[in-house]
N, C-alpha and C positions, 0 to 999 in steps of 0.2 A: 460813245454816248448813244449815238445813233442804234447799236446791236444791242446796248443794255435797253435803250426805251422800248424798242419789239419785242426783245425777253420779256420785259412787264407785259409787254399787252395780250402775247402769249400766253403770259402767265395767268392773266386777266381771263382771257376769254376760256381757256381749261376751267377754272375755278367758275363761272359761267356757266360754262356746257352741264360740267357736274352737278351743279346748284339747282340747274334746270331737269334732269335727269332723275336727281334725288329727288326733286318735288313730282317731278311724273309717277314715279316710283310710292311714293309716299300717301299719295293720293288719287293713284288710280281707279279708276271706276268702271263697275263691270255689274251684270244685269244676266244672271243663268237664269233662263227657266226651268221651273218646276216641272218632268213629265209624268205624265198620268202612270207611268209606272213605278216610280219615285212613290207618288202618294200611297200608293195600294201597298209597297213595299213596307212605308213607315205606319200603316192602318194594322197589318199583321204583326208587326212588331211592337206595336206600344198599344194594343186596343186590349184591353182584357173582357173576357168572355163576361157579358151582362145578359138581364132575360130579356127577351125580346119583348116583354113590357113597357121597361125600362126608357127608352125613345119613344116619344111617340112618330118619330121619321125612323125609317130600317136604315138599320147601320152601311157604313161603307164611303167609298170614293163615287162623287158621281162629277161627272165629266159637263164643264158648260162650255161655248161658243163665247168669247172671248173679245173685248173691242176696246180699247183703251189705251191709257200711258199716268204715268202720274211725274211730273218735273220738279225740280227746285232752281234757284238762282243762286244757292249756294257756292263759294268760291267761282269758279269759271261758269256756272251754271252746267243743266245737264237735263234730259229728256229720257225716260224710260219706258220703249214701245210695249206691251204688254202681247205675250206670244196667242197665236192663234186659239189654241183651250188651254182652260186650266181649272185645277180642281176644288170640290168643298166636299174635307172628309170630317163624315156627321157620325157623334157618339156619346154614348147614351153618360147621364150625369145626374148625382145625387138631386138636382134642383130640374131637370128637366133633359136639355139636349146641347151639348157645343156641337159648334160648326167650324172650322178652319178651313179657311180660305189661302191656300200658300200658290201665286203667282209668280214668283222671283223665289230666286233664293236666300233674297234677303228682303222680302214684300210679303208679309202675313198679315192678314186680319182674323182675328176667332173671339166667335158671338161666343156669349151664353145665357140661354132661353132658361127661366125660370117658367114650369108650366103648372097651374093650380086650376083651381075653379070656377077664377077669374079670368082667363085668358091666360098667353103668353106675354111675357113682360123683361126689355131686356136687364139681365143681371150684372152686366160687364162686358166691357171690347177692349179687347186686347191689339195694338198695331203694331207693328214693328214696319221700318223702313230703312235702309241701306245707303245710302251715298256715299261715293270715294271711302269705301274699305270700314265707313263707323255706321254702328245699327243702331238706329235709335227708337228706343218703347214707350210706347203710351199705353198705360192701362187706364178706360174711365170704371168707375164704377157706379150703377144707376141706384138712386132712390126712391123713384118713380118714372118708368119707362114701359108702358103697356104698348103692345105692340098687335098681340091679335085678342082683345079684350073680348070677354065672353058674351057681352051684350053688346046685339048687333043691334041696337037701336042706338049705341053710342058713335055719334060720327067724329069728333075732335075731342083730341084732352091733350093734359099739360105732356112734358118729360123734362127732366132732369137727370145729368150725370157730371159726376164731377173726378176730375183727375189729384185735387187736391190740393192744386195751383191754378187748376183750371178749368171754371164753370160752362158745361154746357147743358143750354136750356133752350125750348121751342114748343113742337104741339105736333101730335101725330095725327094724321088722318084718315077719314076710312074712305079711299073715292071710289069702292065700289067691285062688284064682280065682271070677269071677263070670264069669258071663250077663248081659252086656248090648245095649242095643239102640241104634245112631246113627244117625239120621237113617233110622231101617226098616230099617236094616243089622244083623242079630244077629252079635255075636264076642266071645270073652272076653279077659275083660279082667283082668290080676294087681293085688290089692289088697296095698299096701304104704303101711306108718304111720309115719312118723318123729316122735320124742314128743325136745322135748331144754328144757333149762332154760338161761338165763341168768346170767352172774355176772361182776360189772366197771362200766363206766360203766353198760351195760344187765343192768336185773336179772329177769327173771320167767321166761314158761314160753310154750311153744310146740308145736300139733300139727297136722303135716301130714301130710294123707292124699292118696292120689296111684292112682288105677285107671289102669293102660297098658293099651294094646290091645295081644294077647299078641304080632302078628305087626312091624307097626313099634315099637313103644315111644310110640305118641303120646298123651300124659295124655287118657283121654277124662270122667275126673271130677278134679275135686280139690278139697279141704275145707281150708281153712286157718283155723286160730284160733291168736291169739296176744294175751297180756296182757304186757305190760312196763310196766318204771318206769326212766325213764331222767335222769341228771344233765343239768342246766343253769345257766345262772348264777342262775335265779329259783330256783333248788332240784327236788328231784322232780316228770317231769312224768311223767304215767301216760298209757300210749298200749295201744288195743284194736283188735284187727280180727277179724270174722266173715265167711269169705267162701266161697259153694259156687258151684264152674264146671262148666259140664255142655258139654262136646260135641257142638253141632245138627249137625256133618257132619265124614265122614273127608274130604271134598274140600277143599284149599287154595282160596284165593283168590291171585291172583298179577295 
């Protein structure tokens, strides 16, 4: 009796080990960074030749200074350091310019800037984000989201964009020109704050700061923070990101 009851417990803790093994397995979590050679690779390969009208930022990979993480509390929770640089390759588009932003290999964000007579104004944001092996996408799409409005006597306005499940709404604002310096290069640059909140599957709050360089429009800072709390079938998961990109050079990589 005694040698059958340790065969069970043996048996027990195998089935155990493996249980535990399998869920490692299952749901393991991994965080590549993107390298700046990766990007120029996939800009030659998927960019098709536009006139250099077409953007009004010149095409290519340009390399920013890097500082951030974005976390969730999903299952065991988890923390994802954001590597030293990483890139935003800009290309030219029927409504104006995207931008993609790929940090991870499974951490993308990509604007698209509708540019008129009005200003720039966003058109959609695309995210994608990675945890333990599933990528999950958000597309918003804006109905009103001005961003570098043509009148600069207009200092606040509305924005609206919606996932479809889920409304975000706030107010952009113009706080103003700076002085700054790329890569030894001094030119200014317009600082504009987009502050908006959540409501729907995704609920919390969001602020994005954005410096253009006055003469292309090409973001040479940006500050992004965002806290939300989003449904799933295990219930609320709370998802955070802090992230500042700085601008080492106005020159593409192509």
């Amino acid at each position: 009796m005694r040698r059958a009851g340790l065969s069970a417990a043996a048996a027990i803790g195998v089935v155990a080990i493996v249980g535990a093994l399998t869920w490692l397995v299952a749901f393991r979590d991994t965080a590549e960074p993107v390298s700046v050679g990766e990007a120029v690779t996939g800009f030659r390969s998927d960019t098709e030749p536009a006139p250099s009208e077409a953007s009004p930022i010149p095409e290519g990979v340009y390399v920013y200074a890097t500082d951030g993480f974005e976390k969730t509390d999903a299952l065991t929770g988890v923390t994802h350091r954001y590597p030293a640089r990483s890139t935003i390759t800009v290309t030219a588009d029927e409504c104006g310019v995207r931008l993609l932003w790929r940090v991870l290999a499974g951490r993308s964000t990509e604007w698209l800037y509708c540019v008129s007579d009005n200003g720039w104004a966003f058109h959609s944001q695309d995210e994608r984000h990675t945890f333990f092996g599933t990528t999950e996408r958000t597309t918003y799409v804006c109905s009103h989201a001005p961003i570098r409005p043509a009148d600069a006597a207009l200092e606040r306005w509305a924005v609206s964009c919606s996932t479809g499940s889920t409304e975000e709404t706030g107010t952009g604002t113009l706080i103003g020109t700076e002085r700054m310096e790329i890569g030894h290069r001094p030119i200014e640059a317009v600082h504009v704050r987009k502050s908006t909140t959540f409501a729907g599957e995704i609920r919390g709050t969001s602020r994005h700061d954005i410096w253009f360089a006055g003469d292309s429009g090409m973001p040479v800072k940006m500050v992004m923070v965002s806290c939300t709390t989003n449904d799933s079938p295990v219930g609320d998961v709370r998802y955070e990101e802090d992230v500042t990109l700085r601008l080492l050079s106005l020159q593409p990589r192509r």
